[in-house]
C-alpha positions in Angstrom: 80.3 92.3 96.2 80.0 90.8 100.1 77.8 88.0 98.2 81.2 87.2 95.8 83.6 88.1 99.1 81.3 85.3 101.1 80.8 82.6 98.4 85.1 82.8 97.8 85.9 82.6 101.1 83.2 79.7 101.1 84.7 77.6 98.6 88.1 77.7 100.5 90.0 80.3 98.8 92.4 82.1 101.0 92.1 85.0 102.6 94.9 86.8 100.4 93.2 85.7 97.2 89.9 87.2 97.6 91.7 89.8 98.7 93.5 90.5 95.2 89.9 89.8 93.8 88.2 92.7 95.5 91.3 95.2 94.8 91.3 94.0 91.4 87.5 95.0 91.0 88.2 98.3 92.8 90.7 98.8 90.5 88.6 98.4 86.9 85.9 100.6 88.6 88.5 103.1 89.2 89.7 103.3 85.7 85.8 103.5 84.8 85.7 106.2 86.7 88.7 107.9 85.2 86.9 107.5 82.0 84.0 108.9 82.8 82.0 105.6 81.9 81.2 104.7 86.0 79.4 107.7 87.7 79.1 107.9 91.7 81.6 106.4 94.7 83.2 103.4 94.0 81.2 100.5 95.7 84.1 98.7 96.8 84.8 101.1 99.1 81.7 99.7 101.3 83.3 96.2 101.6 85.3 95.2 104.6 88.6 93.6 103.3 89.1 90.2 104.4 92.0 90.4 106.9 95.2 88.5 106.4 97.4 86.4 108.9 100.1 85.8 106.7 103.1 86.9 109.2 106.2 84.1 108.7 106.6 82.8 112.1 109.1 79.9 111.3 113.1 80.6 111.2 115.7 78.2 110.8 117.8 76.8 113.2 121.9 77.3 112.4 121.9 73.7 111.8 118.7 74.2 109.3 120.3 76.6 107.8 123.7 75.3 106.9 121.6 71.6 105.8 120.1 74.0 103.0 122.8 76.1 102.3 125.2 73.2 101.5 122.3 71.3 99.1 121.7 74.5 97.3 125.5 74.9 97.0 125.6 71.3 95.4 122.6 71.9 92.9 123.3 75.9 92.4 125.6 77.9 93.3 123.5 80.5 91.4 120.4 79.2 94.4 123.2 79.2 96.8 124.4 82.7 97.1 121.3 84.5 96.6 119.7 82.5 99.5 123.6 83.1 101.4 123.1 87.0 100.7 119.3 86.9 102.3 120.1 84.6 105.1 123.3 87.3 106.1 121.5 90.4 104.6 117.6 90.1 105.2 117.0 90.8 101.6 114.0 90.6 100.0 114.4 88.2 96.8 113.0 91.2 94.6 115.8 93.5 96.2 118.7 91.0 95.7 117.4 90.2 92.0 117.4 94.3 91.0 121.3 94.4 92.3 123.5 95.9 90.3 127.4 96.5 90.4 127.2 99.6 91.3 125.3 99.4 94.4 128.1 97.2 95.6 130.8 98.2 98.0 133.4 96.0 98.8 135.9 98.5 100.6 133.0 99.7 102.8 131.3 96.5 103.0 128.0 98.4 102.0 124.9 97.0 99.8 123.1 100.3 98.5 119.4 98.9 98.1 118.1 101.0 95.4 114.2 99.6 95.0 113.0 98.6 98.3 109.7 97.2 98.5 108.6 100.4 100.7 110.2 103.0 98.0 112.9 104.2 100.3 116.4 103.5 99.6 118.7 101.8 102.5 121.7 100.3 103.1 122.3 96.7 104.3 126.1 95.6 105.8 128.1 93.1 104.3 129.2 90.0 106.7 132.7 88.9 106.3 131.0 85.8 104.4 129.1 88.2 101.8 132.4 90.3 101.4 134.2 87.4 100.4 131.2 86.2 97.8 131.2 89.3 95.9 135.2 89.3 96.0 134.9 85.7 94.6 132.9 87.1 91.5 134.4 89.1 88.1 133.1 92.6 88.7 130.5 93.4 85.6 129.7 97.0 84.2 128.1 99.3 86.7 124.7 98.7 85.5 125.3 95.0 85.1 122.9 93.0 87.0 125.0 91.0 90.0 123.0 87.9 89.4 121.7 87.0 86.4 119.6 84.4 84.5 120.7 82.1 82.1 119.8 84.4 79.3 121.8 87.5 80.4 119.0 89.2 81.7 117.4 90.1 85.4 116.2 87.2 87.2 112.1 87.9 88.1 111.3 85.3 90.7 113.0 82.5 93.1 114.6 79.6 91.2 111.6 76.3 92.0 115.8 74.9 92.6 115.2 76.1 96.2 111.8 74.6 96.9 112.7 71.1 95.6 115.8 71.4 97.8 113.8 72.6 100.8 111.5 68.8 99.9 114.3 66.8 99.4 115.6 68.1 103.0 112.1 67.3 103.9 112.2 70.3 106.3 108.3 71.1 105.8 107.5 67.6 106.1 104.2 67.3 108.2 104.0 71.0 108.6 99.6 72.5 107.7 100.3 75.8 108.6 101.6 78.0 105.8 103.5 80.4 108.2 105.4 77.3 109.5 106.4 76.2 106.3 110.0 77.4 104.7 110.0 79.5 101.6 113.0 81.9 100.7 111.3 84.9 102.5 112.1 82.4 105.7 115.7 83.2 105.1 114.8 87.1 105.8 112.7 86.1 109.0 115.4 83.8 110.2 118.3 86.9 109.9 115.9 89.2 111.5 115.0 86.4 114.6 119.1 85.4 114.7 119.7 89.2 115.4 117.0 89.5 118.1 118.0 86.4 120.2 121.3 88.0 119.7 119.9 91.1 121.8 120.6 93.4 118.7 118.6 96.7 118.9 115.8 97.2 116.3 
């Protein structure tokens, strides 16, 4: 297992990836286990994981991020408010995709986020902007997803619209470093860094 760890991170593969590869192993040897097919500790145990340094450290400027919201706006307005509701909410994609109408609340300005990516349930505070996006809309069922795909159904990852927008901007242009680059999860980074210059309280 250190020999397979070595030779991956050898051949160039990030950190992240061999990563998954070693849990993934654990994983099969753990369902052996269950099984009763694997006797003894579960070697993977012994190996150090390799240690990531994938921590965003790029935000966008106000002038960045109005650029990108006006070009998504012009290619999808679908794009465009997801990334607006991120960029205003800090919302992870995975949260804003598994909305519903019913965690919605206009009069209180209140997002109810039901499957948080740590398992516990918060609430997130509607700018005046956000208020008058989800006013804009025709209010489905209560268990109607708030965006959906063009099939009806819940959306499962970020539309490739917003990447070819953020080349077409050119904003990554020259930019090695992964962490420097802009993805969607930049839109979360950049409301969380807005609110610190601000001098907002964690």
């Amino acid at each position: 297992l250190e020999r397979v760890k070595i030779t991956l991170l050898n051949k160039g593969l990030a950190p992240a990836t061999v990563k998954h590869v070693l849990v993934l192993i654990r994983q099969l040897i753990n369902k052996a286990i269950s099984w009763g097919m694997w006797k003894g500790e579960n070697p993977v145990k012994k190996v150090k994981l390799p240690r990531l340094n994938n921590q965003r450290e790029r935000f966008l400027a106000q002038e960045e991020a109005g650029k990108l919201l006006k070009a998504l706006q012009v290619v999808s307005p679908l794009v465009h408010d997801i990334a607006l509701l991120s960029l205003h909410t800090g919302m992870r994609a995975g949260e804003i995709f598994s909305l519903k109408w019913s965690h919605i609340d206009t009069e209180n300005g209140l997002i109810h986020i039901a499957d948080p990516k740590n398992k516990r349930s918060r609430k997130a505070f509607m700018t005046s902007t956000i208020k008058d996006m989800f006013e804009s809309y025709e209010c489905g069922k209560p268990e109607d997803f708030v965006f959906r795909s063009k099939r009806g159904g819940k959306i499962n990852e970020v539309s490739h619209t917003f990447d070819r927008v953020v080349k077409d901007l050119k904003i990554n242009e020259g930019i090695k470093d992964p962490r420097q680059k802009v993805v969607f999860h930049t839109l979360r980074h950049t409301f969380a860094s807005w609110l610190a210059i601000q001098g907002t309280p964690i």
